[in-house]
C-alpha positions in Angstrom: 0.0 0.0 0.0 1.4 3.1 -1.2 -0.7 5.8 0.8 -3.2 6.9 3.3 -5.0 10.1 3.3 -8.0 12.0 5.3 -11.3 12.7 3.0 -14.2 14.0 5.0 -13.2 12.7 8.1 -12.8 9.4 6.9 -9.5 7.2 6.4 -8.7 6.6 2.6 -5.9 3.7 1.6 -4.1 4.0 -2.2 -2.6 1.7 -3.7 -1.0 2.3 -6.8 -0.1 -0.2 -9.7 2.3 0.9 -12.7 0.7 -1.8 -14.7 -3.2 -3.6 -14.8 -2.1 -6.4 -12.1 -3.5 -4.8 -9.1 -3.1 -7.5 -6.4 -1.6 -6.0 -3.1 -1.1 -7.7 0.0 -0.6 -4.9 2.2 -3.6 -3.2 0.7 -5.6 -6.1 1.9 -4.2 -6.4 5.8 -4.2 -2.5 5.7 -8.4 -3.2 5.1 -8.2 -6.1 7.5 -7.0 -4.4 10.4 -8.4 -0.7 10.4 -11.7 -1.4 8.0 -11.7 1.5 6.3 -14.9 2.3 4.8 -13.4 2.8 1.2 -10.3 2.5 -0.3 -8.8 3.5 -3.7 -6.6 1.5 -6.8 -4.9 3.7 -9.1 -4.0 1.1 -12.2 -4.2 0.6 -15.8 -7.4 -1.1 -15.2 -10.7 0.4 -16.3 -13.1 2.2 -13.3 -14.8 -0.5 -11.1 -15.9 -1.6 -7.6 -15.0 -4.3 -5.7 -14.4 -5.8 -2.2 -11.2 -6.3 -0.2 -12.6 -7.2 3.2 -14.7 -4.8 4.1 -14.0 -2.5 2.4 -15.3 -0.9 -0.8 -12.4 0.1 -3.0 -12.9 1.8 -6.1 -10.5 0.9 -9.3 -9.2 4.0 -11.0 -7.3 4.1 -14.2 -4.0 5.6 -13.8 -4.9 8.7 -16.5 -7.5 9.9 -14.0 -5.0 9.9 -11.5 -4.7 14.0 -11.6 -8.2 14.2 -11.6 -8.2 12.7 -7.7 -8.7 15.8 -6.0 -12.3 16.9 -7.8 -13.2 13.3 -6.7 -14.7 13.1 -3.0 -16.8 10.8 -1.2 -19.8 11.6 -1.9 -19.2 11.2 -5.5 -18.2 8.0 -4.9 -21.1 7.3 -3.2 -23.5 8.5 -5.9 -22.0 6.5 -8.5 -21.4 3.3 -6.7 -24.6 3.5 -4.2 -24.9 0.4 -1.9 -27.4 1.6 -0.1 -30.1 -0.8 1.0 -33.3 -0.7 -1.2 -36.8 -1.5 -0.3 -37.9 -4.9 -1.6 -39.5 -4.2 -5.1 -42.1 -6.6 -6.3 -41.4 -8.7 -9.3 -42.4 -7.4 -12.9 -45.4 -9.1 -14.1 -43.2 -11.0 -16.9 -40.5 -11.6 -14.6 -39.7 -15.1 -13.0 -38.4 -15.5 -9.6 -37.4 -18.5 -7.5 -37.5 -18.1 -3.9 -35.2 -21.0 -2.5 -34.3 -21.4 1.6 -30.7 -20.6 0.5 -31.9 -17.3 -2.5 -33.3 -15.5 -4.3 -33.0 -16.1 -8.0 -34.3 -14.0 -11.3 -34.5 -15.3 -14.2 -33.4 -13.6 -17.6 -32.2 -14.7 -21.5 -29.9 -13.4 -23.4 -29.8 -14.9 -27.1 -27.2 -13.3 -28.3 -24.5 -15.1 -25.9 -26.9 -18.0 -25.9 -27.7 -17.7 -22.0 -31.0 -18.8 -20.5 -30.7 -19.0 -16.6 -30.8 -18.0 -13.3 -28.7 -15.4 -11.2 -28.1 -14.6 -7.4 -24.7 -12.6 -5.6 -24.0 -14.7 -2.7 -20.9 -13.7 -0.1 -17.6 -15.0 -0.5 -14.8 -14.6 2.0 -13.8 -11.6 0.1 -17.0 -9.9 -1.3 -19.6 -10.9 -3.6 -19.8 -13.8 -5.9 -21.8 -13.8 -9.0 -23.7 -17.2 -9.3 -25.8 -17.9 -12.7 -27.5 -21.6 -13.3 -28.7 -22.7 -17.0 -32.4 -23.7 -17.7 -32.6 -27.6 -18.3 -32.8 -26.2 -21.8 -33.1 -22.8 -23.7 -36.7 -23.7 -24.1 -37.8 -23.8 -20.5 -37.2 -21.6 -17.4 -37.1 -25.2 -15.5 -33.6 -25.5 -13.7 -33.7 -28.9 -11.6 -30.2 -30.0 -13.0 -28.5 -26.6 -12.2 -29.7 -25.9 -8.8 -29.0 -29.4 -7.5 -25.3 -29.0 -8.4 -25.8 -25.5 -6.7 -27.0 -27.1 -3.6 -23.9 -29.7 -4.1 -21.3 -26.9 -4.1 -23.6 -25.2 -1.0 -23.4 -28.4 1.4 -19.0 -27.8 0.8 -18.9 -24.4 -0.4 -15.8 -23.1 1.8 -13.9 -26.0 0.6 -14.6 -25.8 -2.8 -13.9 -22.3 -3.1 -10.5 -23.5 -1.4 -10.1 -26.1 -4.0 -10.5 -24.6 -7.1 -8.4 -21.4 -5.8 -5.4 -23.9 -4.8 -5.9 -25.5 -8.5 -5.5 -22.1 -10.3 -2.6 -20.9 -7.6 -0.9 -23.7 -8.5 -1.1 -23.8 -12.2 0.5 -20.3 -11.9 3.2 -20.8 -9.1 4.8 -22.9 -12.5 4.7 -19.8 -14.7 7.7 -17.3 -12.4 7.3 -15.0 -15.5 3.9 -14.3 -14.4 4.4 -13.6 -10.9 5.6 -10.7 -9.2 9.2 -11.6 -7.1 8.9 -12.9 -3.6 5.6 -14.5 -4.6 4.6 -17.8 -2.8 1.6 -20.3 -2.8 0.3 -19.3 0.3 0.7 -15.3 -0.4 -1.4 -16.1 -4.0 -4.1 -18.0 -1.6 -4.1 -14.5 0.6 -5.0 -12.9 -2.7 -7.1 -14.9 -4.8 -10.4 -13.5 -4.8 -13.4 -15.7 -6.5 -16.0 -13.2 -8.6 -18.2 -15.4 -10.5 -19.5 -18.9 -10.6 -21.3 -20.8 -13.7 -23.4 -24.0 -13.4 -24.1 -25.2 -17.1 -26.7 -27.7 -18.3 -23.9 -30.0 -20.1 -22.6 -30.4 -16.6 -19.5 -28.2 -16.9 -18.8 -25.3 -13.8 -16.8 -22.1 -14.2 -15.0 -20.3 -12.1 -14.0 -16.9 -12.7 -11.5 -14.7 -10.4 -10.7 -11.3 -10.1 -7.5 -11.7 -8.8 -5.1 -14.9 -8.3 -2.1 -13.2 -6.8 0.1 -13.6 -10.6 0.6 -11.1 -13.5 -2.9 -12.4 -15.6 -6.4 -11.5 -16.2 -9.7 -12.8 -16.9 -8.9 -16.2 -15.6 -11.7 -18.6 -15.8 -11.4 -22.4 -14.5 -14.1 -24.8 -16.7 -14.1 -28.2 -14.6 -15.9 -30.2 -16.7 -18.4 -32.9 -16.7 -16.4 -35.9 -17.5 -13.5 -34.3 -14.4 -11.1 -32.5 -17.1 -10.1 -29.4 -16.2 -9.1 -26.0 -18.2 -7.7 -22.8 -17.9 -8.5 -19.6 -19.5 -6.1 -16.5 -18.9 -4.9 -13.4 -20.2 -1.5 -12.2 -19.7 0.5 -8.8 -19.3 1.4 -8.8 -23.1 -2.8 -9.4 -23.2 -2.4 -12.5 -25.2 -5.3 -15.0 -24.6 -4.3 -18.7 -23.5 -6.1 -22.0 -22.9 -4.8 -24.6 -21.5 -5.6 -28.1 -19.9 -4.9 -28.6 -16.4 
C-alpha cells in the first residue's frame, strides 16, 4: 500500500499499480485491520468496484490519477450507491425463485446463448456472481443446475479453497507471471473468486478477479467428464487455454 489520506473525516488507503495487475497484499491487511470504509486502486485497469474485506475500493485508471482531487466521497457514493433498497415486487413478466438458500431472477440473453438464473451470494472476500442454466433454452425449469448449486452449497468453503489452490498452483509454475517474492500461500491470501457458472452439459466455471500472478480474466471450466481447463490473459494481453 502506497498511501493513506484523510477525506471528509474518513480514512482513505491508495494503492497504486504501474501496470493492470492490481493484487496488493498490504492493501488487503491495511483493510483487515483498520476497516476502512473505502479504499482507492490507481492502475491501468478500467473504473470499477469491488471488495477487499470490508472495504469498498474503487479501481481507477491511472490517467485519472490527476483528476483525484475533484473526486470526494460523496461522489463515490453516488456512483457506486450500496445503499439498501426497499424490496421491489417482481415485474409481471419476470420469473423468480425463492429457495431457503436465494433468491433467483430469471433472464435470457440470445445473443450469448444464455437462458438462466442469477443470485450474488458472499464469498470470503466480497460478492460472488452465481448464474444456473435452464434444463434447456426452451424452459425456465432449472432442476439440473440448482441441485449441483446445492452440491457446491453443502461444501462451499472447501470448494472455493479447491479450485483457488488449482488455479494458484497452475501459476506458481509460470515465475514470468508472478511478481518476485511470490509464494503459494501469499497467491491464496490474494485470490479473490467473482463469479461462478453451473451449465446444463454439466461443466462449472469459475471466474477470479485476482489470483495473486501477473494475468487476467482467468476462468477455470471443470468439466463434466472431471477434465479441467484454464482460460487466462496475460501482461502482453495475449489469450491462453490450457488443460490442467
Amino acid at each position: 500500500m502506497d498511501f493513506v489520506y484523510e477525506s471528509e473525516g474518513e480514512m482513505v488507503p491508495v494503492e497504486v499499480k504501474s501496470a493492470d495487475n492490481t493484487q496488493a497484499k498490504s492493501y488487503k491487511q491495511f483493510c483487515q485491520k483498520y476497516s476502512p470504509r473505502i479504499g482507492i486502486k490507481l492502475s491501468e485497469k478500467n473504473i470499477a468496484r469491488n471488495i477487499c474485506v470490508n472495504t469498498d475500493t474503487y479501481s481507477i485508471p491511472l490517467y485519472l490519477a490527476w483528476k483525484k482531487v475533484e473526486i470526494n466521497m460523496g461522489l463515490f457514493d453516488k456512483l457506486f450507491s450500496k445503499k439498501e433498497k426497499e424490496p421491489v415486487a417482481p415485474k409481471e413478466d419476470e420469473i423468480i425463485i425463492e429457495k431457503s438458500y436465494g433468491r433467483f431472477k430469471y433472464f435470457a440473453d440470445p445473443n450469448v446463448n444464455e437462458y438462466g438464473y442469477e443470485i450474488f451470494i458472499t464469498g470470503e472476500d466480497g460478492e460472488i456472481d452465481v448464474y444456473l442454466d435452464t434444463d434447456s433454452p426452451d424452459t425456465t425449469e432449472a432442476s439440473f443446475c440448482f441441485g449441483k448449486y446445492e452440491e457446491f452449497l453443502s461444501d462451499k468453503e472447501n470448494r472455493i479453497y479447491d479450485v483457488s489452490k488449482i488455479v494458484n498452483e497452475f501459476f506458481l509454475f509460470k515465475p514470468d507471471l508472478l511478481p518476485e517474492g511470490q509464494d503459494e500461500e501469499k497467491m491464496m491470501e490474494e485470490t479473490e473468486l467473482t463469479w461462478m457458472g453451473f451449465f446444463r452439459n454439466g461443466d462449472v466455471q469459475y471466474g477470479f478477479f485476482s489470483v495473486g500472478a501477473y494475468v487476467d480474466d482467468v476462468l477455470l471450466t471443470v468439466k463434466n467428464d472431471g477434465h479441467r481447463e484454464l482460460k487466462y490473459v496475460d501482461y502482453d494481453h495475449k489469450e491462453h487455454k490450457e488443460n490442467i
